[in-house]
Residue frames as a rotation matrix with the C-alpha (Angstrom) as fourth column:
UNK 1
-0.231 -0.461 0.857 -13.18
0.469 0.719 0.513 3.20
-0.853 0.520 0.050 6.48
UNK 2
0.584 0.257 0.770 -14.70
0.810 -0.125 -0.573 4.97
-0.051 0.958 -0.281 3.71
UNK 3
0.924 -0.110 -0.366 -12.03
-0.181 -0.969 -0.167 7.85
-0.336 0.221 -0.916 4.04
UNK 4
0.094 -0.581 0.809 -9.76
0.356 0.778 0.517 4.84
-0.930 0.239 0.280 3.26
UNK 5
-0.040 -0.088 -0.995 -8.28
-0.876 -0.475 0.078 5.46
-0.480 0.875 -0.058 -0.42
UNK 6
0.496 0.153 0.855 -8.88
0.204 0.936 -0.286 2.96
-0.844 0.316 0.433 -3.00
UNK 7
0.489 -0.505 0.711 -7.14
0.570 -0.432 -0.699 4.74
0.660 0.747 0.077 -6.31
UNK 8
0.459 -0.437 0.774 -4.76
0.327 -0.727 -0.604 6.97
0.826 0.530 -0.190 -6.21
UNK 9
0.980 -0.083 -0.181 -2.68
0.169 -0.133 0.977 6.33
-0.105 -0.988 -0.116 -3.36
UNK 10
0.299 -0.901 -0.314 1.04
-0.604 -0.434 0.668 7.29
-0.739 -0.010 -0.674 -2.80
UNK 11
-0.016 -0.404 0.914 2.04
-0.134 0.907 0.399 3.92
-0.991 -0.116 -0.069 -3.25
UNK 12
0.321 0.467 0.824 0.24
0.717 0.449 -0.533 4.13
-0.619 0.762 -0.191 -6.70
UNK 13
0.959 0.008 -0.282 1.13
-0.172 -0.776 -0.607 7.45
-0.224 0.631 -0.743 -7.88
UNK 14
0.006 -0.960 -0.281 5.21
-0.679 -0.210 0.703 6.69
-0.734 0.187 -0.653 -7.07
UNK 15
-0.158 -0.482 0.862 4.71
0.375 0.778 0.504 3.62
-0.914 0.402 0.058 -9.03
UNK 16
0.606 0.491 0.625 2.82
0.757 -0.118 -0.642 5.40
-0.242 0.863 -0.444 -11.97
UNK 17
0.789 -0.521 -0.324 5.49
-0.430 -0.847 0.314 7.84
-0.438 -0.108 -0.892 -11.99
UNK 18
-0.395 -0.825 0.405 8.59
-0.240 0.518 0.821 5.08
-0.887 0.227 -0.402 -12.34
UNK 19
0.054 0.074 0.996 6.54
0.853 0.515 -0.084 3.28
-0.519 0.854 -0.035 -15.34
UNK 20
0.901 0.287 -0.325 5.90
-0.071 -0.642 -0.763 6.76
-0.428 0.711 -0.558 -16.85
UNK 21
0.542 -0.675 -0.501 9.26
-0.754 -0.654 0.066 7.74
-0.372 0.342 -0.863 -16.72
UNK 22
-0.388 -0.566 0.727 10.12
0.108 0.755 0.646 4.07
-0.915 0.330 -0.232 -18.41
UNK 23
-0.910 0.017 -0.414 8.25
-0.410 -0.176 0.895 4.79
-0.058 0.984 0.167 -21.37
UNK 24
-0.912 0.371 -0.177 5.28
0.367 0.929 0.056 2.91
0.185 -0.014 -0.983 -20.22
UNK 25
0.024 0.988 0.155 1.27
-0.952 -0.025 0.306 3.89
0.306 -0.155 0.939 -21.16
UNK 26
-0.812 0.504 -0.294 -1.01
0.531 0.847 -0.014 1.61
0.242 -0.168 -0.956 -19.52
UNK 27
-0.202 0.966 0.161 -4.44
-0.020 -0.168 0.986 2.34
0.979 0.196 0.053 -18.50
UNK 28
-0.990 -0.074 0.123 -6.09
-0.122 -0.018 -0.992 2.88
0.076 -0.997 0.009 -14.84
UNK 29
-0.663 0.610 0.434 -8.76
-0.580 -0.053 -0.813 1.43
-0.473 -0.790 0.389 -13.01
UNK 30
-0.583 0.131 -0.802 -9.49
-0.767 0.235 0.597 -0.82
0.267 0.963 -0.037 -15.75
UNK 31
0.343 0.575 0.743 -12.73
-0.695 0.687 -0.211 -3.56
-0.632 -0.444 0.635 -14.56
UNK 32
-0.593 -0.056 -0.803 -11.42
-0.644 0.631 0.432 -7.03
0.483 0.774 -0.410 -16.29
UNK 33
-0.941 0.137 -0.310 -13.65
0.216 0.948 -0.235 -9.07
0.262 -0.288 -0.921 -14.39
UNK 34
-0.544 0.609 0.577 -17.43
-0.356 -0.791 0.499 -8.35
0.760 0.066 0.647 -14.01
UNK 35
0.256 0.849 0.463 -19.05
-0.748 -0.130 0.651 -10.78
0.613 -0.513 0.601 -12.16
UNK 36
0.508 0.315 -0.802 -17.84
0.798 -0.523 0.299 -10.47
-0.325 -0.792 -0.517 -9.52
UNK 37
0.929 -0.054 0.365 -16.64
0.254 -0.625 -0.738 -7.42
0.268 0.779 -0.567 -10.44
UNK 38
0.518 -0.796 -0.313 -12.70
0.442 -0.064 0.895 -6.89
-0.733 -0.601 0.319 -9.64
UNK 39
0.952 -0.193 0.238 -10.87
0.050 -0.667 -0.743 -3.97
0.302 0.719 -0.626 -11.09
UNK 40
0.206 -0.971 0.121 -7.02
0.957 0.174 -0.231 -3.49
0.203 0.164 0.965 -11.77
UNK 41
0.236 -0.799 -0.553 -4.82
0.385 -0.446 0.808 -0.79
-0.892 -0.403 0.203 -10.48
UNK 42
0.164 -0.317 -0.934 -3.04
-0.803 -0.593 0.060 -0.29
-0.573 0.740 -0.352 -13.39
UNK 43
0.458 0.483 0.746 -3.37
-0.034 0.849 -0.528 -2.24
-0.888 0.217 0.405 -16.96
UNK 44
-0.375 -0.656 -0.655 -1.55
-0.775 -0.166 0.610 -3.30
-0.509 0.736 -0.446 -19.79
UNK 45
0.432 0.899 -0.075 -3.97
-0.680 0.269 -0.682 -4.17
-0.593 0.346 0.727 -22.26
UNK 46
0.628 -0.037 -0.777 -1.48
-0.778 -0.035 -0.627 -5.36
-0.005 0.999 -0.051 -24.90
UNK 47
-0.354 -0.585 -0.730 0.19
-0.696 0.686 -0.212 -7.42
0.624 0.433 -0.650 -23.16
UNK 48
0.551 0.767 -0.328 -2.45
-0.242 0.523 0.817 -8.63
0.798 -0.371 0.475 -20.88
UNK 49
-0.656 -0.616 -0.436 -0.86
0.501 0.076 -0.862 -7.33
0.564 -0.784 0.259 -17.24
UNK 50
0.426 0.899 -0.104 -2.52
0.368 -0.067 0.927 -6.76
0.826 -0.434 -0.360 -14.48
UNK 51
-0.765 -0.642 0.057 -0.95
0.317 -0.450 -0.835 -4.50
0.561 -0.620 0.548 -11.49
UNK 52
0.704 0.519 -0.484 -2.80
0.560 0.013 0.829 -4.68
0.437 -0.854 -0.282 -7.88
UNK 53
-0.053 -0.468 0.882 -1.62
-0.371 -0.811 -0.452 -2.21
0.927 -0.352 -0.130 -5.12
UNK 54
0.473 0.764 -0.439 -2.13
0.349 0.295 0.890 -3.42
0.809 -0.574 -0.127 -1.94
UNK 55
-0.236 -0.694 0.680 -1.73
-0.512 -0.506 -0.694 -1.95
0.826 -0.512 -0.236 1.14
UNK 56
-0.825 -0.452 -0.340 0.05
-0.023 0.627 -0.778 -3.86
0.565 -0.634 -0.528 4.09
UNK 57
-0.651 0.431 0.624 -2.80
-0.684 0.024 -0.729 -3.16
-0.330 -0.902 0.279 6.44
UNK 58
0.315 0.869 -0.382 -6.12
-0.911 0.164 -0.379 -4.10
-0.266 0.467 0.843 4.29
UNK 59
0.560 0.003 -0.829 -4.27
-0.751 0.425 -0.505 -6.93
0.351 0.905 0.241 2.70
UNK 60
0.865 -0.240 0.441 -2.12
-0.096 0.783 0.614 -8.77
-0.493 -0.573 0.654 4.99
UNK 61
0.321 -0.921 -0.220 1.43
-0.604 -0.020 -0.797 -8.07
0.730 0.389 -0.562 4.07
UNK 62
0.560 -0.198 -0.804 3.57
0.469 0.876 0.111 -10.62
0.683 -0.440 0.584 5.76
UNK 63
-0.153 -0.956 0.249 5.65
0.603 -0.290 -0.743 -7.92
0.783 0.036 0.622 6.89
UNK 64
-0.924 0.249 0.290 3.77
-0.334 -0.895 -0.295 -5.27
0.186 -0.370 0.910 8.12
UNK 65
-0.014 0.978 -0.208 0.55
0.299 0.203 0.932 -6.99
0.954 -0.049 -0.295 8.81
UNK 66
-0.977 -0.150 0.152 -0.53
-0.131 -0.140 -0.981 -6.04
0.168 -0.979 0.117 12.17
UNK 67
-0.377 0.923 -0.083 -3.75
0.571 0.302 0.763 -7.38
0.729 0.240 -0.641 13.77
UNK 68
-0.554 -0.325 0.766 -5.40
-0.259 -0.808 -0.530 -4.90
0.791 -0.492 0.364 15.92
UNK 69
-0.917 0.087 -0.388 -6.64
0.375 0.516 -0.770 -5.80
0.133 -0.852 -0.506 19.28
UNK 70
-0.593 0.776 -0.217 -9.86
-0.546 -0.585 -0.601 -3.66
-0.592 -0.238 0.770 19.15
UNK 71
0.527 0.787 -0.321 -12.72
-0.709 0.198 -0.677 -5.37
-0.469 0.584 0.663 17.85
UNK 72
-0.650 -0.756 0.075 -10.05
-0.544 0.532 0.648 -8.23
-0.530 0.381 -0.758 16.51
UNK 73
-0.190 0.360 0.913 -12.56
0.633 0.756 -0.166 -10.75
-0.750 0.547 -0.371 15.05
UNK 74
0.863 0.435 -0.258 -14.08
0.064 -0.601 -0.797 -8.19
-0.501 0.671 -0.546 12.87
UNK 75
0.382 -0.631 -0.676 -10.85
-0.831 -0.555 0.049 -6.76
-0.406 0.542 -0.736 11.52
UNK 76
-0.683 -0.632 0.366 -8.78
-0.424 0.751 0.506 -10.60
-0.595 0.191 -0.781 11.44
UNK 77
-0.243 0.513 0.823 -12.05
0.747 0.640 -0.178 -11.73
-0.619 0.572 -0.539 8.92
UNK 78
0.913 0.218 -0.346 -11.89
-0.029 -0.810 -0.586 -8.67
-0.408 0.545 -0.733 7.13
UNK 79
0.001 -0.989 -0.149 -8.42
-0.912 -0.062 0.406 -8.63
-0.411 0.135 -0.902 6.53
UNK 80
-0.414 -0.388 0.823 -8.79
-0.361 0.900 0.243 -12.51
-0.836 -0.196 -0.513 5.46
UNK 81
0.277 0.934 0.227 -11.52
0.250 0.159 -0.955 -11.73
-0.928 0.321 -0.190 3.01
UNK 82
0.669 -0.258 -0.697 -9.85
-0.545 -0.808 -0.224 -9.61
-0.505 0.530 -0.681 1.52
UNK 83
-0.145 -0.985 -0.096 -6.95
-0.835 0.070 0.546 -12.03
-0.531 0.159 -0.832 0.99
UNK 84
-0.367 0.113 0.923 -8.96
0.181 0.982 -0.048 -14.47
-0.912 0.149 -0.381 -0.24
UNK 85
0.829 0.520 0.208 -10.86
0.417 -0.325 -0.849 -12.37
-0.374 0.790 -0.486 -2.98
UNK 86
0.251 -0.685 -0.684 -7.17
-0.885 -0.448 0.124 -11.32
-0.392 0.575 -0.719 -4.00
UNK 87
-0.722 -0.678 0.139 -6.63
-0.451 0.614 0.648 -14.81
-0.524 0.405 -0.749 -4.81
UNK 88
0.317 0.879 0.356 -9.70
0.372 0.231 -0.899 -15.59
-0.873 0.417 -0.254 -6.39
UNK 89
0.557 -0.149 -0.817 -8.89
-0.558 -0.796 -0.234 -12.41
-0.616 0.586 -0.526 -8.48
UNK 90
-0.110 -0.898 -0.426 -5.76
-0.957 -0.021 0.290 -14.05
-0.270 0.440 -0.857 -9.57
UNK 91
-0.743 -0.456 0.490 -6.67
-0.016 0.744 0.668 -17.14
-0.669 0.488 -0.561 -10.56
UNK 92
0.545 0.815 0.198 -9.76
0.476 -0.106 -0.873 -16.19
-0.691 0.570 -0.445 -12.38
UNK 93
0.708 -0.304 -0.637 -7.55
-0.471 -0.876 -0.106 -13.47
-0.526 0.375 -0.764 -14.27
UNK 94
-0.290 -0.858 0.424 -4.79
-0.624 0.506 0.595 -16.33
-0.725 -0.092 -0.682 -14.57
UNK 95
-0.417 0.425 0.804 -7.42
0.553 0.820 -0.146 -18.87
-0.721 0.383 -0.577 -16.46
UNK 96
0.930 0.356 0.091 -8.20
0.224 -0.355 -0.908 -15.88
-0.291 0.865 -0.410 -19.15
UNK 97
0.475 -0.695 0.541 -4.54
0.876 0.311 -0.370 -15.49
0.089 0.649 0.756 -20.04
UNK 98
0.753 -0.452 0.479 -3.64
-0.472 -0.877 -0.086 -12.12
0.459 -0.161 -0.874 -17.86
UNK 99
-0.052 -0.767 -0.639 -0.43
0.776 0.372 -0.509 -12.13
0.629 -0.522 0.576 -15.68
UNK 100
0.684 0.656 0.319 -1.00
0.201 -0.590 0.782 -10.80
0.701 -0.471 -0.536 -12.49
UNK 101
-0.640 -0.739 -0.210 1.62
0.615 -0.330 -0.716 -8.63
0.460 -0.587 0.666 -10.15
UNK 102
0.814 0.569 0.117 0.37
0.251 -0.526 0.813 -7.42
0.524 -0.632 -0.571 -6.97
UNK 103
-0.133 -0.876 0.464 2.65
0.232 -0.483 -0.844 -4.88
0.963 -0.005 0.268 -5.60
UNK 104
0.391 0.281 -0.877 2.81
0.904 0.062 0.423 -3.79
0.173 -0.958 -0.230 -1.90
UNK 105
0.897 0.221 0.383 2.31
0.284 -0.952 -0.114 -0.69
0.340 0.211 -0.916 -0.90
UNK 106
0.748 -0.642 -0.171 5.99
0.068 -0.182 0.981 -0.82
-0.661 -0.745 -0.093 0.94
UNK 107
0.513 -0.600 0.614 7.83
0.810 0.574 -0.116 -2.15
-0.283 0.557 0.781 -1.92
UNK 108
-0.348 -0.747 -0.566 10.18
0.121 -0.635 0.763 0.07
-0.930 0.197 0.311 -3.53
UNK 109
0.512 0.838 0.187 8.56
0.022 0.205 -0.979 1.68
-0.859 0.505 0.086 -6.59
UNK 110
0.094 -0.670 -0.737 11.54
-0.990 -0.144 0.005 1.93
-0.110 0.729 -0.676 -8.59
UNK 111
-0.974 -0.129 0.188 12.26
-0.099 0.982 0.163 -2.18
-0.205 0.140 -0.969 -8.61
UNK 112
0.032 0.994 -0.108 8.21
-0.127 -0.103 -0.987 -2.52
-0.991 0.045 0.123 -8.91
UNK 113
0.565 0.484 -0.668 8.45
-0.364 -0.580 -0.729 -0.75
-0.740 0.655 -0.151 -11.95
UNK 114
-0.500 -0.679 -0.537 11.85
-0.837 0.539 0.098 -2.45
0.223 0.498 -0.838 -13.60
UNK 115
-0.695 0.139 0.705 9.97
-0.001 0.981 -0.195 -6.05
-0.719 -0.137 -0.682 -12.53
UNK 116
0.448 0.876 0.177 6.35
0.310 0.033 -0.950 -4.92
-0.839 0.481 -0.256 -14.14
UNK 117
0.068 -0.846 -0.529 9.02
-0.649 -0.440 0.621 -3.29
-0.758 0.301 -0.579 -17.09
UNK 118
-0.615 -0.589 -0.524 10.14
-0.785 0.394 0.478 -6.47
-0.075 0.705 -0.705 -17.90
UNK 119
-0.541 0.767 0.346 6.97
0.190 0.512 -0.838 -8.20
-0.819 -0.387 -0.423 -17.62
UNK 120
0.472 0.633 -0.613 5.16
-0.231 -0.583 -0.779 -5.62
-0.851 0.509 -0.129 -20.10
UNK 121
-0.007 -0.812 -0.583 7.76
-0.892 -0.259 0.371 -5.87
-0.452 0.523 -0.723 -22.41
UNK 122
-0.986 -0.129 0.104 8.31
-0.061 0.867 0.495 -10.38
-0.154 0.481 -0.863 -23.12
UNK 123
-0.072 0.995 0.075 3.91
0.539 0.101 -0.836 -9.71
-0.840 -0.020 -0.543 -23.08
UNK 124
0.762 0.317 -0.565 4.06
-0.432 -0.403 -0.807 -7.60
-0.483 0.859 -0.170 -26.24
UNK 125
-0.482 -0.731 -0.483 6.94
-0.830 0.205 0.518 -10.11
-0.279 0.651 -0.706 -27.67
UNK 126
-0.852 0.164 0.497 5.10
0.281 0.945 0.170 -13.09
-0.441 0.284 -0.851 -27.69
UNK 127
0.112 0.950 -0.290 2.10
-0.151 -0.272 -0.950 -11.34
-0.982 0.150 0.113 -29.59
């Protein structure tokens, strides 16, 4: 597990690639939450967005989840934890006044990037 990426996976670079090439700066790896501590993907300070990667395995995509038969308890409470401290995340983040898009690592990073787009965008109108 620890040769597992946590930054700078595909998934992340194609998407940081689509926002670049919208015109979008944002910020990486950005801690908004300390204790516990739970850091953002990618951040848009100004309008107070929050962008999670997750990949299908670690996270429990509905799609692609797959539980693995080796050692199953371990992995199926690992895999559950994991989903539960993503929702934590989000509503803690939610009750300080971010908006929170958690992307999957399947998704298409072009749509991704036209959703988080127009997200980033009505978040620096209503300032």
């Amino acid at each position: 597990m620890a040769r597992v990426r946590q930054k700078g996976t595909n998934a992340e670079l194609s998407l940081r690639k689509e926002l670049h090439a919208r015109g979008l700066r944002y910020r990486l790896q950005v801690p908004l939450l300390s204790k516990p501590r739970r850091v953002a993907d990618i951040v848009f300070p100004g309008a107070r967005v929050a962008i999670f990667v997750d990949g299908c395995f670690w996270h429990g995509c509905p799609e692609h989840a797959s539980w693995p038969k080796s050692n199953a308890q371990f992995w199926r409470e690992k895999i559950e934890t994991n989903r539960a401290r993503d929702a934590d995340t989000d509503r803690r983040l939610q009750a300080l006044g971010w908006r929170v898009v958690r992307i999957w690592a399947h998704e298409s990073a072009g749509e991704a990037a036209q959703r988080i787009a127009d997200l980033v965008r009505t978040g620096e109108r209503r300032r």
